[in-house]
C-alpha positions as CSV (number, residue, x, y, z in Angstrom):
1,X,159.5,39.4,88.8
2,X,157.5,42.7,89.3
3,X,158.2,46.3,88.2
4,X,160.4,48.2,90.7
5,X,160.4,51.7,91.0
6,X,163.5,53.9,91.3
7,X,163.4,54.5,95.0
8,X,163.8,50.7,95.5
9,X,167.4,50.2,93.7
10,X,170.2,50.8,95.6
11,X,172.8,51.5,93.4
12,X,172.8,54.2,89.9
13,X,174.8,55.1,87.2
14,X,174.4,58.2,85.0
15,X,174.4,57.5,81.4
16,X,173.6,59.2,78.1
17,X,171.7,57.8,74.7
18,X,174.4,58.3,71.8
19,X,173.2,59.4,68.4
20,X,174.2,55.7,67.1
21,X,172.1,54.1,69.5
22,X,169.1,54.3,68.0
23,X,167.5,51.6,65.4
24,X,165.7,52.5,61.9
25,X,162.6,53.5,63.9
26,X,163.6,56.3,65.5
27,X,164.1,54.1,69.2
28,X,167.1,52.8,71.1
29,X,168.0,49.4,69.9
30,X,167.3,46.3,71.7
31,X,171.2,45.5,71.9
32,X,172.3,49.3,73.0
33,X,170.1,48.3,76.1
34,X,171.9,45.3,77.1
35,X,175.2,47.6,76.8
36,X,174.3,49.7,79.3
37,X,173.3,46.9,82.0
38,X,177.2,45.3,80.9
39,X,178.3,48.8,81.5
40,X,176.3,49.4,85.3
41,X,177.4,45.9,85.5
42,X,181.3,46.4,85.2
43,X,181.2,50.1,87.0
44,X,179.4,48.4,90.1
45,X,182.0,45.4,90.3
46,X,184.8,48.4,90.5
47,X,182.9,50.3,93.0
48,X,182.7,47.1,95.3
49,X,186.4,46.9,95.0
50,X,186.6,43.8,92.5
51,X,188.4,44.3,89.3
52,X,186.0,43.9,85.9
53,X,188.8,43.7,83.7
54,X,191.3,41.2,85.3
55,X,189.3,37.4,84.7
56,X,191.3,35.9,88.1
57,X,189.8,38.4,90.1
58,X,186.7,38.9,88.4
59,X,185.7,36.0,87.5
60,X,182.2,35.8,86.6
61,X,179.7,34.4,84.2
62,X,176.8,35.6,83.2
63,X,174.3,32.4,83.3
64,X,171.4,34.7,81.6
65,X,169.7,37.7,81.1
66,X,166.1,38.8,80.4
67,X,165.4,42.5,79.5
68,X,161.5,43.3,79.6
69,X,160.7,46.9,77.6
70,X,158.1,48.8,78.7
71,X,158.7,52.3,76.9
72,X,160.2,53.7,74.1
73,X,163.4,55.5,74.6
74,X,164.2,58.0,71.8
75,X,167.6,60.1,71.2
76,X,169.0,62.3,73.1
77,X,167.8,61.2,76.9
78,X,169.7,61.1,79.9
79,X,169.4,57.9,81.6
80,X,169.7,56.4,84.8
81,X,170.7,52.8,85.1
82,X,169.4,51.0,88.8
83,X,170.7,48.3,90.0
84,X,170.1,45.6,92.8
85,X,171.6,42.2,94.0
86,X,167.9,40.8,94.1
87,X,169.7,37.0,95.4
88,X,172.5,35.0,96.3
89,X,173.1,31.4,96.3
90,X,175.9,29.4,96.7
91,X,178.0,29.9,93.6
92,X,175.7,32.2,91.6
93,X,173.4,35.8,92.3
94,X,171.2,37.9,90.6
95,X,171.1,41.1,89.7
96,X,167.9,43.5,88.8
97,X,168.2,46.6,86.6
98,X,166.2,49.3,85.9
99,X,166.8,51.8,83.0
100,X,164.9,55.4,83.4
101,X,164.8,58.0,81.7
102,X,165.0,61.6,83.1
103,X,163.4,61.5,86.4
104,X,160.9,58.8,85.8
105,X,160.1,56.9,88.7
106,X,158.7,53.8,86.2
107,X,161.7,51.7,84.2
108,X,161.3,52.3,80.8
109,X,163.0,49.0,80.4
110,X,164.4,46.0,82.9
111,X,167.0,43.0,83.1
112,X,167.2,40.2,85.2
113,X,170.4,38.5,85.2
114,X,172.4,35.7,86.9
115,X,175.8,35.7,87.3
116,X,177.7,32.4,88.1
117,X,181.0,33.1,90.3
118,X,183.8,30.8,88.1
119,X,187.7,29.9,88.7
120,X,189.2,30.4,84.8
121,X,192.2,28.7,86.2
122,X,190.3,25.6,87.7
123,X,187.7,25.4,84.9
124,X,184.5,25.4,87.9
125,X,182.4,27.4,90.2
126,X,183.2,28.9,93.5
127,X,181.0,30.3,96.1
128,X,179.5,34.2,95.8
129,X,182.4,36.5,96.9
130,X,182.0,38.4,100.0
131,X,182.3,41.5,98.2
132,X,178.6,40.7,96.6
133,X,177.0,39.0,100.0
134,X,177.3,42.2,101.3
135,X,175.7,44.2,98.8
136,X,172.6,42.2,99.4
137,X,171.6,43.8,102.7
138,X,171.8,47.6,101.3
């Protein structure tokens, strides 16, 4: 997958680097970043009406994830998380991130992730909720 820039994510969440984000060089750690995609990730599933912390309504896996970092970010930035649905299949989508910093139009870093739609009751997949189909054509 390429490089988007801001303009072409649909969704985006405010966010803020914390003091504790950073590693012992001076940058945000590797792990912080994936917090913040879980983070866009749970406040977008509220927005479309779905409810992130009940497992019967939201039930979701996440199949994988692949962050790419193209820039340092430092301490204190304000961030900007985008997001996409980049596919849908049958019982699974993706999702594309980008995290900027300030008003960068480049990512600084990106995630690709797949999420599998799953019944915790039933113990197996079920088709991509409506909810999400619709998000694709924004």
């Amino acid at each position: 997958m390429s490089s988007l820039s801001k303009n072409q994510y649909t969704t985006f969440y405010s966010m803020e680097t914390r003091w504790y984000d950073e590693d012992m060089l001076g940058h945000i750690n590797h792990g912080t970043a994936v917090a913040y995609f879980e983070d866009a990730r749970v406040r977008h599933a509220a927005d479309l009406g779905l409810k992130p912390y009940n497992k019967i309504e939201f039930p979701f896996i996440v199949a994988s994830m692949r962050l790419e970092y193209l820039k340092q970010i430092k301490h204190p930035e304000e961030l900007t998380v985008g997001l996409k649905i980049s596919r849908i299949g049958g019982k699974s989508f993706d999702y594309q991130y980008g995290l900027f910093v300030g008003d960068e139009n480049d990512p600084s870093i990106e995630c690709f992730m797949t999420l599998v739609c799953f019944d915790f009751e039933k113990q197996q997949t079920v088709p991509v909720f409506d909810a999400i189909k619709k998000e694709l054509n924004k």
